[in-house]
C-alpha positions as CSV (number, residue, x, y, z in Angstrom):
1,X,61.5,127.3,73.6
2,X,65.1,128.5,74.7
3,X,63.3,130.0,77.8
4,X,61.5,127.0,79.4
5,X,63.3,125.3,82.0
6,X,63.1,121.5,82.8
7,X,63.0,120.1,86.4
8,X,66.6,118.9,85.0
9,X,67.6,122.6,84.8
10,X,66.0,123.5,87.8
11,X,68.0,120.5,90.1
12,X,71.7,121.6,88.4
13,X,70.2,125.8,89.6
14,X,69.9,124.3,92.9
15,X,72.8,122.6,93.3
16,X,74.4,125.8,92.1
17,X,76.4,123.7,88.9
18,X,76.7,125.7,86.0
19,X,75.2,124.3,82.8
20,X,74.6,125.4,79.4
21,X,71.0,124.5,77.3
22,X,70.9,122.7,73.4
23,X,67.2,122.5,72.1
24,X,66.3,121.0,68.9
25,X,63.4,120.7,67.1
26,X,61.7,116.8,67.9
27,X,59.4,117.2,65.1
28,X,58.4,113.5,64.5
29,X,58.6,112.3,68.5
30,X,62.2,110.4,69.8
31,X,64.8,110.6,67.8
32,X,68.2,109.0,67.9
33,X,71.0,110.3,70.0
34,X,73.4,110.2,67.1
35,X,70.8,112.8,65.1
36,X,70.6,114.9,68.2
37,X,74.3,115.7,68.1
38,X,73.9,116.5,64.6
39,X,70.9,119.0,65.6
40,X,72.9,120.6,68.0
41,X,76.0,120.5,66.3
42,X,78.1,119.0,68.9
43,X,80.2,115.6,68.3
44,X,78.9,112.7,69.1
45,X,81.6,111.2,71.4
46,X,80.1,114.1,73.4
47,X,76.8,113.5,73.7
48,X,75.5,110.6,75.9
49,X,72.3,108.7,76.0
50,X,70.7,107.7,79.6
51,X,69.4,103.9,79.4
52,X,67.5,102.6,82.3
53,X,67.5,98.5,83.0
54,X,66.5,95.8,85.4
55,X,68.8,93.6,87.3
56,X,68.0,90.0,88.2
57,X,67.7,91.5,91.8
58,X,64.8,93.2,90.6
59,X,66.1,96.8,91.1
60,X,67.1,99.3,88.9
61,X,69.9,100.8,87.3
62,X,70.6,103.8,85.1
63,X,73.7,104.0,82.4
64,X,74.8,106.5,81.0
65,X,77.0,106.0,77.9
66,X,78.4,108.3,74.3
67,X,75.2,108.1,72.1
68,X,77.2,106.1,69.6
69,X,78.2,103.4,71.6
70,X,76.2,100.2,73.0
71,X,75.7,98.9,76.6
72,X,78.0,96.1,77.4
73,X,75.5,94.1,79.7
74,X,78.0,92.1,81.5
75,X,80.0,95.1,82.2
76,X,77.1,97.1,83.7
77,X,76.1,94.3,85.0
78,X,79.6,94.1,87.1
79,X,79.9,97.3,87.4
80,X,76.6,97.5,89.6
81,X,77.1,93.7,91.4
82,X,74.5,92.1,89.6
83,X,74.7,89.0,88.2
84,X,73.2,90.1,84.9
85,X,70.6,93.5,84.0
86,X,68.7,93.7,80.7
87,X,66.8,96.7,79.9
88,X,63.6,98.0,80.7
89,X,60.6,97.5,78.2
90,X,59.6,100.8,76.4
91,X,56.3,101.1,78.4
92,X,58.1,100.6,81.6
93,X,59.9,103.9,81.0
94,X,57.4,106.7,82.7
95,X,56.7,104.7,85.3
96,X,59.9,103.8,86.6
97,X,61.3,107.1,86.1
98,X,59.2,109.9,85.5
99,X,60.3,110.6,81.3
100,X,59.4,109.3,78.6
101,X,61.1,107.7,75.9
102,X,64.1,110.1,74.5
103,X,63.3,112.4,77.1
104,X,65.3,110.3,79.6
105,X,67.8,112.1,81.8
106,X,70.0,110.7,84.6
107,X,68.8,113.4,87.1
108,X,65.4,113.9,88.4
109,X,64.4,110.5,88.3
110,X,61.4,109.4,90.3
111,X,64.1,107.9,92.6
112,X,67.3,107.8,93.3
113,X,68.5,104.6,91.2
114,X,72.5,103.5,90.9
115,X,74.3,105.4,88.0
116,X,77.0,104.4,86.2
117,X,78.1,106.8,83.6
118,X,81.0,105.7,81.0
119,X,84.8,106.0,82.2
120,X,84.5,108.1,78.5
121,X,83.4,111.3,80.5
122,X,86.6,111.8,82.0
123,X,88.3,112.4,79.2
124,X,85.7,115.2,78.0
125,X,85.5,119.1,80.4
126,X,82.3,119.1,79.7
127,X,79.3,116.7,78.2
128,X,76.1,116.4,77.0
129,X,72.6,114.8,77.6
130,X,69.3,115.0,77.9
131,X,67.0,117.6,79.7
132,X,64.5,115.6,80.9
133,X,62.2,116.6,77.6
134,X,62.3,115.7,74.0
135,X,64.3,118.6,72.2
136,X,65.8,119.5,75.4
137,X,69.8,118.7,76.3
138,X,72.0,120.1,78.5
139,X,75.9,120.5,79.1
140,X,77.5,120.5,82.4
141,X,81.1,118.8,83.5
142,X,81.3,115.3,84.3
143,X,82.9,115.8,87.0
144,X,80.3,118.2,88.6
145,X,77.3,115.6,87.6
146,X,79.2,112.6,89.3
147,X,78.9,114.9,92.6
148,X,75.5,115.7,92.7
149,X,73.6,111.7,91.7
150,X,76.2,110.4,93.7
151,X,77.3,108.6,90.1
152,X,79.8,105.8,89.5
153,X,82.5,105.7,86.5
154,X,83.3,102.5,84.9
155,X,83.9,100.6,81.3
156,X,80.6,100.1,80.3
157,X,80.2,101.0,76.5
158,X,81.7,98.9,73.4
């Protein structure tokens, strides 16, 4: 399982960013982001959850955000100019970007929506999130995944 590399893995090898895999085992489909850190042993205020919603524009917007925490709507909603954004329906998921449920990562997307991750990041070297497949995570610096989806930092979890 170690060996298998996601299109996740395969975007941070080309962009030459250094990364290091967590698998666990999914037995039982999705599972929570707070059990994942358990699973891999890492803290939870270091592992974050990618959350896809809808704006009343109609477009798109990814958050990223510690797996412990909630999305403050108005805040993502200001951090990305929209008036308000709700999230996504569960069977909306694959369709608008390419994972599925749990599997949800904020690179590789089937396009290139607006990303905010958490102002939290930048107090961590290095954080984790999800592989693009259940029981997959990876760990790269903030810093370094900012760079490459052209992300935005702001307030957005409570």
């Amino acid at each position: 399982m170690a060996n298998q590399k996601t299109n996740v893995m395969r975007i941070l090898d080309s962009g030459k960013i250094k990364y290091n895999v967590y698998t666990y085992d999914s037995k039982g489909g999705a599972i929570d982001g707070v059990s994942v850190a358990e699973k891999i042993g890492q803290p939870v205020e270091k592992v974050f959850k990618t959350l896809v919603t809808k704006g009343n524009s109609k477009n798109f917007f990814v958050f990223v955000i510690p797996v412990n925490k909630e999305l403050n709507l108005k805040a993502a909603a200001k951090a990305v100019g929209e008036k308000s954004v709700e999230m996504i329906r569960v069977d909306e998921i694959n369709k608008v970007t390419g994972y599925i449920r749990g599997g949800c990562s904020p690179i590789g997307m089937k396009k290139d929506y607006k990303t905010v991750i958490d102002s939290t990041c930048e107090n961590l070297d290095t954080f984790i999130f999800s592989a693009g497949k259940i029981g997959f995570q990876v760990e790269v610096s903030p810093k370094e995944l900012i760079e490459l989806i052209k992300a935005d930092v702001d307030m957005i979890a409570e």
